[in-house]
DRENROLO-816710 format. One record per residue (C-alpha): residue in three letters; x, y, z. Coordinates in pm, 1 decimal. Layout:
N
[r "Ala"; [X; Y; Z]],
...
% end
This chain:
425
[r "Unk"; [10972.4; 17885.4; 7975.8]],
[r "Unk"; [10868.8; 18031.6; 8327.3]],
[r "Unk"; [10543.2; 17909.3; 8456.5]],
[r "Unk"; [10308.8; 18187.1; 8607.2]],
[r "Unk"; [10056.8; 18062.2; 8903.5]],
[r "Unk"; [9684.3; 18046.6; 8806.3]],
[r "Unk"; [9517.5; 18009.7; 9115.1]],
[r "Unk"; [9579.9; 17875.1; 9450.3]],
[r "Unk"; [9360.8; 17743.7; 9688.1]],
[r "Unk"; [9313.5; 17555.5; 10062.3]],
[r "Unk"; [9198.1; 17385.2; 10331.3]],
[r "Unk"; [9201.1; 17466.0; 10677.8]],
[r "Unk"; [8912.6; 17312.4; 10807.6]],
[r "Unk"; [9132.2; 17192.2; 11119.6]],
[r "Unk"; [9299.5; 17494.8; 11176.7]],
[r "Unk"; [8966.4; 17650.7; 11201.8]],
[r "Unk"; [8893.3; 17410.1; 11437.5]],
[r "Unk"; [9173.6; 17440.8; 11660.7]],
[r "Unk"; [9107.8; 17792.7; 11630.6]],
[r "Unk"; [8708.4; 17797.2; 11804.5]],
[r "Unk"; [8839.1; 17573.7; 12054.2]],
[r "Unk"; [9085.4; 17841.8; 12157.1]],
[r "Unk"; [8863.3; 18151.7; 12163.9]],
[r "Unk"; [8585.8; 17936.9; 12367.5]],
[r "Unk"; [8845.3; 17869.1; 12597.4]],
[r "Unk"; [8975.2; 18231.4; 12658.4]],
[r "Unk"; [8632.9; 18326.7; 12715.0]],
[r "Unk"; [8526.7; 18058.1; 12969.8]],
[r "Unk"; [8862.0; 18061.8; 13129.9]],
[r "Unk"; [9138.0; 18300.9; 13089.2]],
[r "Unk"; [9488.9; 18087.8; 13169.3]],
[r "Unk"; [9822.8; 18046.6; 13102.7]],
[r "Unk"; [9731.6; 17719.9; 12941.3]],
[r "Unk"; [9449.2; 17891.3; 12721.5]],
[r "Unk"; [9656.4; 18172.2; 12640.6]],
[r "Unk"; [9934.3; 17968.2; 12548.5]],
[r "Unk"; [9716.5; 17765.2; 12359.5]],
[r "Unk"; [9570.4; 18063.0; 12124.9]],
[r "Unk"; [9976.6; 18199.2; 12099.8]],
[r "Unk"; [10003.5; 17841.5; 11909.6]],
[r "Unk"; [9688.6; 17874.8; 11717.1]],
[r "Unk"; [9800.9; 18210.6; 11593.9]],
[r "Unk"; [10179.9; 18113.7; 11493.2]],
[r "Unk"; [10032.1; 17793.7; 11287.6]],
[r "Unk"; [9786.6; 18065.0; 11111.6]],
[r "Unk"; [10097.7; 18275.0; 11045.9]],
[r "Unk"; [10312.0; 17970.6; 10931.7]],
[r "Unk"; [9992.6; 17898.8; 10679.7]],
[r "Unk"; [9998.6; 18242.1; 10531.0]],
[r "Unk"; [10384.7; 18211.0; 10508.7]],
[r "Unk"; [10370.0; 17854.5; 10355.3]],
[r "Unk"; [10111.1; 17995.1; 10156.4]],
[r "Unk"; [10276.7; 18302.7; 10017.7]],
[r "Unk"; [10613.3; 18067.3; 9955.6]],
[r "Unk"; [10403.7; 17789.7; 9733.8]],
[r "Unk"; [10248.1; 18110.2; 9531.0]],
[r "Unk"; [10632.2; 18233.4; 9458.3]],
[r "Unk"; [10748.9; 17875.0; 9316.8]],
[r "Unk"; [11011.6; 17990.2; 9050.9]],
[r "Unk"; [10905.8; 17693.5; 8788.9]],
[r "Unk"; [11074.9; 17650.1; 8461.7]],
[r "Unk"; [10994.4; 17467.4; 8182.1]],
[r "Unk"; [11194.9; 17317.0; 7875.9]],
[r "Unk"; [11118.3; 17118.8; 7624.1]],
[r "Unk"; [11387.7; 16927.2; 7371.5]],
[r "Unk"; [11158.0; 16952.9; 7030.4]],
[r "Unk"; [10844.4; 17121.7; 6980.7]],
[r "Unk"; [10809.0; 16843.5; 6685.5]],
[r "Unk"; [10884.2; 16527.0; 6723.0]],
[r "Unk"; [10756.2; 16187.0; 6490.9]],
[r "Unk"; [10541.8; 15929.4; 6672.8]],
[r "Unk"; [10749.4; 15720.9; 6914.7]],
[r "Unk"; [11019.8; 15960.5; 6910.4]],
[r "Unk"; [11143.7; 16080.9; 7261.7]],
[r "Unk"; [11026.3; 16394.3; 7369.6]],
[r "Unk"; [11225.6; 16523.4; 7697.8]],
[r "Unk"; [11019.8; 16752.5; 7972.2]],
[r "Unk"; [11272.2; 16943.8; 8182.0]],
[r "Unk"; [11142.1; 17123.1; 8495.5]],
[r "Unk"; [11329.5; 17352.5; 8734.3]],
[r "Unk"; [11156.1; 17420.4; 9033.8]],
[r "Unk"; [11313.0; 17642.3; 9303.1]],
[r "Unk"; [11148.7; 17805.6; 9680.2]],
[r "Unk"; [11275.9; 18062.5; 9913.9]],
[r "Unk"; [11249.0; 17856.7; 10168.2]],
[r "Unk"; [11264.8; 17451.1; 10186.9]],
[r "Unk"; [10967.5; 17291.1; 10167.3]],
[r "Unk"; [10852.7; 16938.0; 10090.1]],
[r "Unk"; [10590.0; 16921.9; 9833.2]],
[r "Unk"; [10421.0; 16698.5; 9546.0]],
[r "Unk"; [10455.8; 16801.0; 9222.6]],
[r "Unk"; [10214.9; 16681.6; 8931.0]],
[r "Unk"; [10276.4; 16705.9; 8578.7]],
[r "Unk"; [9974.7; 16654.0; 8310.1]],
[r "Unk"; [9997.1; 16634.8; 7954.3]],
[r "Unk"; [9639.4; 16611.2; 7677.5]],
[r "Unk"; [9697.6; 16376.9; 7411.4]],
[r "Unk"; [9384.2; 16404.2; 7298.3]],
[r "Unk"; [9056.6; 16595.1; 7245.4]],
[r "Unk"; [8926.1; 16415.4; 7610.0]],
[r "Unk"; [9213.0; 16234.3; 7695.0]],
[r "Unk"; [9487.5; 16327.5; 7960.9]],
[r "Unk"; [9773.0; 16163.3; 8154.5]],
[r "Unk"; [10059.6; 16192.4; 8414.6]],
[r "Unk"; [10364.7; 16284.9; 8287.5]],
[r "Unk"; [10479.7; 16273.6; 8639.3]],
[r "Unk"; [10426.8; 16271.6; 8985.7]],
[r "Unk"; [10670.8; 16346.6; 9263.1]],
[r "Unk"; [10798.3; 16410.0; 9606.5]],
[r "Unk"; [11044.1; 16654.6; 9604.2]],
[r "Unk"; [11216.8; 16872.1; 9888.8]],
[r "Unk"; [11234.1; 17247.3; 9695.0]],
[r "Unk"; [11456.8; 17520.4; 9854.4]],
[r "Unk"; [11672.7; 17809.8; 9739.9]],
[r "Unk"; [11878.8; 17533.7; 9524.2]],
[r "Unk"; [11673.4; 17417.9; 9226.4]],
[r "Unk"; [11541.0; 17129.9; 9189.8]],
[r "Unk"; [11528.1; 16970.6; 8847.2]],
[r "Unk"; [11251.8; 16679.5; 8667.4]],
[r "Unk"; [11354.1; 16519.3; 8364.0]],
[r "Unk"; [11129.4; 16298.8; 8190.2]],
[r "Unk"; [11158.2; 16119.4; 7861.9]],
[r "Unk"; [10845.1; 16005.3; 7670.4]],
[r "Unk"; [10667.8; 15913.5; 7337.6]],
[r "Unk"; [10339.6; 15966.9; 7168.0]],
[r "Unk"; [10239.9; 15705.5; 6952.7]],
[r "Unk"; [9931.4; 15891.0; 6748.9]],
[r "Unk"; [10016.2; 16188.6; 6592.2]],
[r "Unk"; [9852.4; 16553.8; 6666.3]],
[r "Unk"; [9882.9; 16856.6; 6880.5]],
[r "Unk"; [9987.8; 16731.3; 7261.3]],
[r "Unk"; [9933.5; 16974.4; 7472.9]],
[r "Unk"; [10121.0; 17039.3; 7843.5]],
[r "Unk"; [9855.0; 17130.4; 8097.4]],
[r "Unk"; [9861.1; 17268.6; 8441.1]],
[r "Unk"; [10165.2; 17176.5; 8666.7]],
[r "Unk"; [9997.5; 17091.6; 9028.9]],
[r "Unk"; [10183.3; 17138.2; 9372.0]],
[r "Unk"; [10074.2; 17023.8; 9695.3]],
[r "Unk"; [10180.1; 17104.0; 10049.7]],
[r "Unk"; [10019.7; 16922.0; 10327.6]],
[r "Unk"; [10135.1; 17043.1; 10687.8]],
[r "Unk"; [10339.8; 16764.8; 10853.2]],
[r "Unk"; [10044.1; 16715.6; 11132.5]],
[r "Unk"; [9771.0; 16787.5; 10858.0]],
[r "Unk"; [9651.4; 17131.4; 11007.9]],
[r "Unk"; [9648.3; 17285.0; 10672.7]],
[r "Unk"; [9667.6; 17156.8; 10304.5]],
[r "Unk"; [9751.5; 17401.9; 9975.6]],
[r "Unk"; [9710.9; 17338.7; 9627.7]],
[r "Unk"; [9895.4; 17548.4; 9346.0]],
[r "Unk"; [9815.1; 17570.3; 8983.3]],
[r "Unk"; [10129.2; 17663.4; 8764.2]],
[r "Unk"; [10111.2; 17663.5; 8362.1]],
[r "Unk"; [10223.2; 17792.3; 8030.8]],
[r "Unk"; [10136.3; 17770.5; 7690.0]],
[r "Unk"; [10337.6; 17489.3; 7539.9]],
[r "Unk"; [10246.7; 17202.4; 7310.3]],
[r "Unk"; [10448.4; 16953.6; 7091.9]],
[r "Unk"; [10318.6; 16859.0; 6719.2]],
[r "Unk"; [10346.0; 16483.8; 6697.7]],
[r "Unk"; [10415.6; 16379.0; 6248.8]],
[r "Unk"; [10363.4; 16113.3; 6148.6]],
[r "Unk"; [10652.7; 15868.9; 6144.3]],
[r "Unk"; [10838.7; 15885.9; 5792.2]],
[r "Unk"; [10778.0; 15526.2; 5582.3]],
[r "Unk"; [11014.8; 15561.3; 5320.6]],
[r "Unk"; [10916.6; 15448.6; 4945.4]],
[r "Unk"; [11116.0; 15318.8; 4630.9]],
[r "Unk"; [10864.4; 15416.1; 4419.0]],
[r "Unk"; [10524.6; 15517.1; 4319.8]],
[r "Unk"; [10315.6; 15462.1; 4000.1]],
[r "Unk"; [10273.1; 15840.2; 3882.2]],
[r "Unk"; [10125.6; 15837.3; 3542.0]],
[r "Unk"; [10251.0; 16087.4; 3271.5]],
[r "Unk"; [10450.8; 16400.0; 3301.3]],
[r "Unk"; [10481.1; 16718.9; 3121.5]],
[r "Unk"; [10791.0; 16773.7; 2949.6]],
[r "Unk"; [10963.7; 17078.7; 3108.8]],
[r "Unk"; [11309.2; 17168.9; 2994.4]],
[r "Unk"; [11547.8; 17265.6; 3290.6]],
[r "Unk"; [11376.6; 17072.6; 3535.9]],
[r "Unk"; [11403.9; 16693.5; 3646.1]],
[r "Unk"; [11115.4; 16411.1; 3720.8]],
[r "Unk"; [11082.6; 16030.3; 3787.5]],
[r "Unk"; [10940.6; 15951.7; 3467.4]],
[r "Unk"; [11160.3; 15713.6; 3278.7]],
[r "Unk"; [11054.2; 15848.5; 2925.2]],
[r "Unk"; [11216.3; 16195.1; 2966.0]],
[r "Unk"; [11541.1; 16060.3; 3084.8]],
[r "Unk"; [11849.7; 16272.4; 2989.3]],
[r "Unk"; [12166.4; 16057.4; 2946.3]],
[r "Unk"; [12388.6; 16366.3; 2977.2]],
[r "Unk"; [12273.5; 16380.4; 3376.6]],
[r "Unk"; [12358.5; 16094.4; 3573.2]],
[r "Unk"; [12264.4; 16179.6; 3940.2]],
[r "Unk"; [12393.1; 15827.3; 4082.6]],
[r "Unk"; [12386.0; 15439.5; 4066.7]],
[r "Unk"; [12198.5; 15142.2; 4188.4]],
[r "Unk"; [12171.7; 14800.0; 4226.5]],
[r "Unk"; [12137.4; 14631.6; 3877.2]],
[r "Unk"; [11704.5; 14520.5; 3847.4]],
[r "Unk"; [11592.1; 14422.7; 3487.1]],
[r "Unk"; [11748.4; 14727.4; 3368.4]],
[r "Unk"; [11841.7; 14745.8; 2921.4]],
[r "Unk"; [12214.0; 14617.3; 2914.3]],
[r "Unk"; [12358.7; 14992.9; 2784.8]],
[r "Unk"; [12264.4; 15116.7; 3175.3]],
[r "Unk"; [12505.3; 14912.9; 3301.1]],
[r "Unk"; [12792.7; 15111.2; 3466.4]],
[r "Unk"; [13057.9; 14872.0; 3362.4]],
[r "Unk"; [13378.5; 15014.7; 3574.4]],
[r "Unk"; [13165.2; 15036.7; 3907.9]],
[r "Unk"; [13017.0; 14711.3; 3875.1]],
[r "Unk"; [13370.8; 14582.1; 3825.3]],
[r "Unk"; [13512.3; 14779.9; 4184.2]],
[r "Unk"; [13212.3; 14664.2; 4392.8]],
[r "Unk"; [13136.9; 14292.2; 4270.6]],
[r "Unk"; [12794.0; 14340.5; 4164.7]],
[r "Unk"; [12608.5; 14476.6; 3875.9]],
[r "Unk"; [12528.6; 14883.9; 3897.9]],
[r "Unk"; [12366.1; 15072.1; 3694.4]],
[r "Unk"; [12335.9; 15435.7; 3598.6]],
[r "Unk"; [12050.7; 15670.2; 3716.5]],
[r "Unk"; [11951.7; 15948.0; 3499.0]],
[r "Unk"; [11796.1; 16295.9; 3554.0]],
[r "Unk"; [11411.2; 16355.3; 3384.5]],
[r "Unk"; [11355.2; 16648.4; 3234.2]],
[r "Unk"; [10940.9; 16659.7; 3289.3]],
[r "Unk"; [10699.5; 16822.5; 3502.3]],
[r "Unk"; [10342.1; 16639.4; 3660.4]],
[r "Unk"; [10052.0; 16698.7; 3878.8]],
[r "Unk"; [9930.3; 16459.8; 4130.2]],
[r "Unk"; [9577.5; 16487.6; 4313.2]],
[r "Unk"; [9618.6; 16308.6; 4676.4]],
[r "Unk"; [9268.5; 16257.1; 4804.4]],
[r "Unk"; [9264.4; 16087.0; 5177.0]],
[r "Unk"; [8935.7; 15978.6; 5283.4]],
[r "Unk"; [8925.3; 15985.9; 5653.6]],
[r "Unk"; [8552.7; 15975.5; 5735.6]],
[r "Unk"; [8294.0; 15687.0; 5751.0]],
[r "Unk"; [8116.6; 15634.5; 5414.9]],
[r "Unk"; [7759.3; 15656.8; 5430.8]],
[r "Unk"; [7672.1; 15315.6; 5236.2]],
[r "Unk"; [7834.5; 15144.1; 5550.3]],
[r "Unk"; [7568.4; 14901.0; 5763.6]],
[r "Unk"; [7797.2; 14792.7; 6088.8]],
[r "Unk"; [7847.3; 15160.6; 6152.3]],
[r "Unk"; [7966.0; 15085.1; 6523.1]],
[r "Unk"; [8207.8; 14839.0; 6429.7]],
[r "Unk"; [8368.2; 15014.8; 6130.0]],
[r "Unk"; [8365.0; 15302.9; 6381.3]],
[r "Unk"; [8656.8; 15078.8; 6550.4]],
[r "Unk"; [8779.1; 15021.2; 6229.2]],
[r "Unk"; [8791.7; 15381.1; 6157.5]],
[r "Unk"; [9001.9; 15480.8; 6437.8]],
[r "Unk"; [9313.2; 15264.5; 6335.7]],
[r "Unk"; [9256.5; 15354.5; 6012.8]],
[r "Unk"; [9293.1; 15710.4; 6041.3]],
[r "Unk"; [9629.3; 15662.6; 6173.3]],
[r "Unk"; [9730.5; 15402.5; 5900.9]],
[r "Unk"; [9597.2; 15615.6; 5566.3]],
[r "Unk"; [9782.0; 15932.0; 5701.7]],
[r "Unk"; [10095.4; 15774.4; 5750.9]],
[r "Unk"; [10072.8; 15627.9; 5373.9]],
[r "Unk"; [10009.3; 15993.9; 5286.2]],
[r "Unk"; [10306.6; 16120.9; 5462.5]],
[r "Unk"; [10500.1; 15846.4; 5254.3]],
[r "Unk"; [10352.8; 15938.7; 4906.2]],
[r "Unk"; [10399.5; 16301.7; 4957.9]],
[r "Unk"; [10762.6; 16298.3; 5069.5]],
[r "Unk"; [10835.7; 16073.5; 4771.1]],
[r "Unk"; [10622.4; 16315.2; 4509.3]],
[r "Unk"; [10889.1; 16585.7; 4660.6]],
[r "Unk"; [11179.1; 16475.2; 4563.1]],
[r "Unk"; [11076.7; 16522.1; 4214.6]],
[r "Unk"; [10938.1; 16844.9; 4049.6]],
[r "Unk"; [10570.2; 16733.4; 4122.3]],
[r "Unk"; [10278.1; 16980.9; 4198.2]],
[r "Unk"; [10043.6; 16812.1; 4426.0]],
[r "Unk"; [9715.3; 16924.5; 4549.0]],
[r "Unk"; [9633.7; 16724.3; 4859.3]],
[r "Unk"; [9283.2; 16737.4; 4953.2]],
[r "Unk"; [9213.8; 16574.2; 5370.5]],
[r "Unk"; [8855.9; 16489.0; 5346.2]],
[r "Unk"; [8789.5; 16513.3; 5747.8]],
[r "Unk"; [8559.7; 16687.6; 6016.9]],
[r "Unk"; [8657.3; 16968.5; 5790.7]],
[r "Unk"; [8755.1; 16971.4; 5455.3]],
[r "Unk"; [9139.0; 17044.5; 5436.7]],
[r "Unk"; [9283.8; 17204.6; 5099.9]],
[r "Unk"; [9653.1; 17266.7; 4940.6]],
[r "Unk"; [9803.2; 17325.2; 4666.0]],
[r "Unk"; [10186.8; 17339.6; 4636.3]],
[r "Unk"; [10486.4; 17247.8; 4456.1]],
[r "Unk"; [10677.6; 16925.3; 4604.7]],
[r "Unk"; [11001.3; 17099.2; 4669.3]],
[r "Unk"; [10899.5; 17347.0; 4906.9]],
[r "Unk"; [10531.8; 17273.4; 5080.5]],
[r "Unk"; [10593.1; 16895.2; 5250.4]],
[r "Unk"; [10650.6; 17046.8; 5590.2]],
[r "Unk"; [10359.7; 17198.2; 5577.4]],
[r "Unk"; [10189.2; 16953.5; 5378.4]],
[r "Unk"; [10246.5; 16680.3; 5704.2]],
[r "Unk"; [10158.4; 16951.7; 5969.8]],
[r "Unk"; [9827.9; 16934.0; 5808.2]],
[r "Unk"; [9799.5; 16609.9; 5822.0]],
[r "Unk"; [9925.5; 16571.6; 6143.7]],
[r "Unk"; [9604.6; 16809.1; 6314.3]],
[r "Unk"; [9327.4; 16613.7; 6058.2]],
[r "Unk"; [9125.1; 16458.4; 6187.4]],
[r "Unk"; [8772.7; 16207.4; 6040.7]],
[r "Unk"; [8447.7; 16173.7; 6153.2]],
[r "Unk"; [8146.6; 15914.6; 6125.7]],
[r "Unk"; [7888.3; 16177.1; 5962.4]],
[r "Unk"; [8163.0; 16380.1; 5782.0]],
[r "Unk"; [8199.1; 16517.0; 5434.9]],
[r "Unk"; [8140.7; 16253.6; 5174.1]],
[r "Unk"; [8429.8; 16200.0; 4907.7]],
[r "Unk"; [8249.0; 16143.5; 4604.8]],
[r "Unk"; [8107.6; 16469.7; 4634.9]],
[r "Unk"; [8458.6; 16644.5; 4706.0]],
[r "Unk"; [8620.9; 16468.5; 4463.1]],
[r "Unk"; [8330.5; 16523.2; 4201.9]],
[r "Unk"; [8402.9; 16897.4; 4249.2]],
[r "Unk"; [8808.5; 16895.2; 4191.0]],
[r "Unk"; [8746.5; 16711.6; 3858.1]],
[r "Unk"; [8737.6; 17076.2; 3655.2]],
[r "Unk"; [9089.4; 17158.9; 3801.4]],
[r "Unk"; [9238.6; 16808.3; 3633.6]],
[r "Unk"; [9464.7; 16806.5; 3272.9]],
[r "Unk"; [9615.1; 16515.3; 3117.3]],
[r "Unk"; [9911.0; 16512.4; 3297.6]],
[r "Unk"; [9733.6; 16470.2; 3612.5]],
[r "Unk"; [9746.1; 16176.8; 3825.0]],
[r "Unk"; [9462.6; 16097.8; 4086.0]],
[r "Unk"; [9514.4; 15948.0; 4413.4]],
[r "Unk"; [9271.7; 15806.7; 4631.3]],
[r "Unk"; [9360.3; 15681.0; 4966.4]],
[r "Unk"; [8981.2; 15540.4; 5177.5]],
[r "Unk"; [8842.0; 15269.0; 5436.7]],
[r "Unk"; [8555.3; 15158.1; 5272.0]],
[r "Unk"; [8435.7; 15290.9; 4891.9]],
[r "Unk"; [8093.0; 15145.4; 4674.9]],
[r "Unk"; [8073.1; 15133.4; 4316.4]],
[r "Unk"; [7842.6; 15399.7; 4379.7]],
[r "Unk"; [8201.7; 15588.6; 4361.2]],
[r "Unk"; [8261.2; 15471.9; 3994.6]],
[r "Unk"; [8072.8; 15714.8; 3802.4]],
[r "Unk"; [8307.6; 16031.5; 3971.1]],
[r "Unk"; [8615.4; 15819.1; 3912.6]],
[r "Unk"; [8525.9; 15760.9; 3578.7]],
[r "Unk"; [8406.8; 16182.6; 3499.3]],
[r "Unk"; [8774.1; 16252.4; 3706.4]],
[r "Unk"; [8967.4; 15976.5; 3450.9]],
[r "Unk"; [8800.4; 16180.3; 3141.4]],
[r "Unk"; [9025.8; 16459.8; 3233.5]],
[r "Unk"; [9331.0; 16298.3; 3403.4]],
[r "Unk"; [9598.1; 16049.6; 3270.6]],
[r "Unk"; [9523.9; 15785.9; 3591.0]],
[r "Unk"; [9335.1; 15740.4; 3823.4]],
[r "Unk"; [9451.6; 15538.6; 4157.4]],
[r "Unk"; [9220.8; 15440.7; 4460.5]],
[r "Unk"; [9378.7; 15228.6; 4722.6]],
[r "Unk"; [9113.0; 15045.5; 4989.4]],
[r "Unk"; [9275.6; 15022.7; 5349.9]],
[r "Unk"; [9021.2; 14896.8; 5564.7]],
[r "Unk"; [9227.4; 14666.8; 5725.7]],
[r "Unk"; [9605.2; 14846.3; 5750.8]],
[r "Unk"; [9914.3; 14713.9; 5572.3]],
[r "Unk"; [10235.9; 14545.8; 5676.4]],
[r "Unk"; [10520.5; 14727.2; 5760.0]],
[r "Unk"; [10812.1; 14675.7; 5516.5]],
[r "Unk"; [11035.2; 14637.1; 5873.8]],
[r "Unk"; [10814.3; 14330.4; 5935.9]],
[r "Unk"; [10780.3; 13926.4; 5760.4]],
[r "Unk"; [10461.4; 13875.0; 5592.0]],
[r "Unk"; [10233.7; 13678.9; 5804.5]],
[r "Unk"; [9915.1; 13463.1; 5668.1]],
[r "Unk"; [9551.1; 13663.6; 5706.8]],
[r "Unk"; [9225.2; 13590.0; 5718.7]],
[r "Unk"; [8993.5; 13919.2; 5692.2]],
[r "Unk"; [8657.5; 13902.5; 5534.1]],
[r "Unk"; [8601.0; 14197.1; 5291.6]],
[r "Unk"; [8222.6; 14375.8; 5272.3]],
[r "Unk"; [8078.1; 14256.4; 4967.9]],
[r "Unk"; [8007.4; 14606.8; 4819.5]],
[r "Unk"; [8399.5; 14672.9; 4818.4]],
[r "Unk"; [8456.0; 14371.2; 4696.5]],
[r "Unk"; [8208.9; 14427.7; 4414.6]],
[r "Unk"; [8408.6; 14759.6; 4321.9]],
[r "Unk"; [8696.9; 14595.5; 4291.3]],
[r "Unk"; [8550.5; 14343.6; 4046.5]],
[r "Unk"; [8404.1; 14600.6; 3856.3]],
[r "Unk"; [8725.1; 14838.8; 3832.7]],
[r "Unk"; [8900.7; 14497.8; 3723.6]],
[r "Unk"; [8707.3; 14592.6; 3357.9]],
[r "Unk"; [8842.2; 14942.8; 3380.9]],
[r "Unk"; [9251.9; 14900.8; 3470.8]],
[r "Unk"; [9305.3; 14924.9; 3086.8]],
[r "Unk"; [9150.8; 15246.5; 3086.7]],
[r "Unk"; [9387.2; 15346.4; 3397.5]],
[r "Unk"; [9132.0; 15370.2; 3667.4]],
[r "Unk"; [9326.1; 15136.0; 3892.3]],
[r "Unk"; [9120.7; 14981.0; 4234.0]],
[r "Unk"; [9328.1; 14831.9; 4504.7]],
[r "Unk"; [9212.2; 14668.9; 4866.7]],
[r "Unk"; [9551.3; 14649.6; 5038.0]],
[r "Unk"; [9556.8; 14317.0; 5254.7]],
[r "Unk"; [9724.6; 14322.0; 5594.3]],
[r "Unk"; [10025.5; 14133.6; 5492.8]],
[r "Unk"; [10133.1; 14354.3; 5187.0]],
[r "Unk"; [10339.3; 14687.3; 5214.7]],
[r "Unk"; [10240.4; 14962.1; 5003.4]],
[r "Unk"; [10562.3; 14928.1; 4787.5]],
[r "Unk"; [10448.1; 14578.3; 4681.5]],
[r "Unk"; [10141.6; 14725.2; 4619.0]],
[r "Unk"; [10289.5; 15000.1; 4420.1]],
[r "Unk"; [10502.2; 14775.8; 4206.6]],
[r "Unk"; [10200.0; 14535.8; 4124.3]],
[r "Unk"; [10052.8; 14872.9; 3974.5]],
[r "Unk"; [10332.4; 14935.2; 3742.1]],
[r "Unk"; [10272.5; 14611.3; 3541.9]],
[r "Unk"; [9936.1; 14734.4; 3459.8]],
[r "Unk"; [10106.0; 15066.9; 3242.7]],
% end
């Protein structure tokens, strides 16, 4: 993309300078030397307007290698910059990463002439959002410092950072509608006329057992069905500061991490819920209140886009109430899904009007992050609020009645989280 100049400006307070002295002179005394003296004052004004006039006709393109790119995946910046006429000049590149934060992308001294000159530069973001390029600044300062010029080149580009992919084995989706034609997760719909693959042999009924691949590979396979059902999952992702919260300047910090943590964990339960015939209704309880409603198979782009631009706040919109008013769209093949920072057992009430309607009901507590599956589990030692601990006591009476309460610790991955769920059912 060609950059268009946005405004130019200078400084020629010396030149000016220069210039009085030589028009005092001519008038007190008319020389050779004076005269000779304003001839060179005039031909450094002229070689100003010319520098001037070659700075504002930079050709300056821009490329970039992916307008959307995962956190900490490379993103190359390629810039073409070519003059009618060499000059040496610094060129800054500036990038916003966020809603009051900018950086460098680069900074150089480069000699520009009829050849172009090109700027590669690699880099990552590691939050997601929208990052976007900002002005391209060149500077020319005359060799003796007569004269200095500043140029101001841009173009609207930006690059939508996702949320890096954490990929999950499975997740504890309630009931399921049967639907003939179509295929779920749900092991009590399976169709053993559709085998869609194998894998590793796990506490699986003997009769699964593919016998003959087992026998090629050394190890015990077994068959994978197709499910012929259909469900509807209610993602909920809390990304504002509760009010019940006392420390609100240090869960503030909290807040920030977690934001990044509880939208990544969304990204992961979506994608999963999409590879089955799922509806899901995501609800991104933020600054603003962010809606959709799609099938799995064909809305998770856009479903992590969203996600991707949301964004929380400390005096936000509160989830019990945005929860409380979803509970009329819920059946009994619904499954809920709560993903928050810090949650009361002032919350139990809603979860217990939403469970009335739905099949299950799931809240998972991340106040502290969770381990990455790529990553040993390490030992802990966080202190939990005492209202969130009291929740989860209380929801402890309730798991029979599939409103299920988790605080994720530091040192577990969502998958062992997940997995501990599934003895409950």
């Amino acid at each position: 993309m060609k950059l268009k100049l946005r405004s130019i400006s200078w400084n020629v307070q010396t030149l000016i300078v220069l210039s009085v002295v030589a028009v005092v002179w001519l008038i007190l005394s008319t020389t050779v030397f004076s005269a000779l003296y304003s001839s060179l004052c005039v031909f450094l004004w002229l070689h100003f307007l010319e520098t001037k006039r070659d700075i504002s006709r930079l050709q300056i393109e821009r490329k970039i290698s992916t307008e959307r790119a995962f956190t900490n995946q490379d993103v190359s910046f390629h810039h073409s910059v070519a003059s009618s006429k060499r000059l040496k000049v610094t060129l800054l590149g500036q990038i916003e990463v966020g809603s009051s934060l900018t950086y460098n992308l680069f900074e150089r001294d480069v000699f520009v002439g009829p050849e172009p000159v090109r700027i590669d530069v690699k880099t990552s973001f590691p939050t997601r959002g929208r990052k976007v390029l900002k002005d391209l600044f060149c500077y020319y300062e005359h060799p003796l410092g007569l004269f200095r010029i500043w140029a101001r080149f841009n173009a609207s580009q930006e690059v939508l950072v996702l949320p890096r992919l954490m990929p999950l084995e499975f997740f504890p989706s309630r009931l399921r509608e049967p639907l003939p034609g179509r295929t779920s997760d749900f092991k009590l719909f399976e169709d053993p006329l559709r085998i869609k693959g194998l894998r590793e042999y796990s506490n699986d009924p003997i009769k699964k057992i593919h016998w003959k691949a087992s026998a090629k590979f050394g190890k015990l396979l077994v068959k994978e069905y197709e499910h012929t059902a259909l469900s509807k999952t209610f993602l909920f992702i809390d990304l504002n500061m509760a009010k019940e919260i006392f420390a609100r300047n240090v869960w503030a910090q909290i807040r920030t991490s977690y934001e990044e943590e509880a939208v990544r964990a969304a990204t992961a339960i979506l994608y999963w819920l999409s590879q089955g015939n799922d509806t899901i209704n995501m609800t991104v309880v933020g600054k603003q209140v962010l809606e959709m409603d799609w099938t799995s198979q064909d809305g998770w782009v856009r479903a992590v886009e969203m996600l991707a631009l949301a964004e929380g706040a400390e005096d936000g919109p509160q989830l019990s109430e945005v929860l409380f008013s979803q509970v009329p769209k819920l059946t009994f093949t619904s499954t809920v899904v709560v993903l928050s920072m810090y949650l009361t057992d002032s919350i139990l009430p809603v979860l217990l009007e939403a469970r009335a309607r739905c099949a299950r009901v799931m809240v998972f507590l991340i106040p502290y992050g969770y381990r990455d599956p790529k990553y040993r589990a390490g030992r802990t030692y966080e202190m939990y609020p005492l209202d969130m601990v009291k929740l989860n006591e209380k929801a402890k009476l309730l798991e029979q009645e599939q409103i299920i309460v988790r605080i994720v610790k530091p040192s577990q991955t969502l998958q062992e989280v997940f997995y501990e769920i599934d003895e409950v059912r």
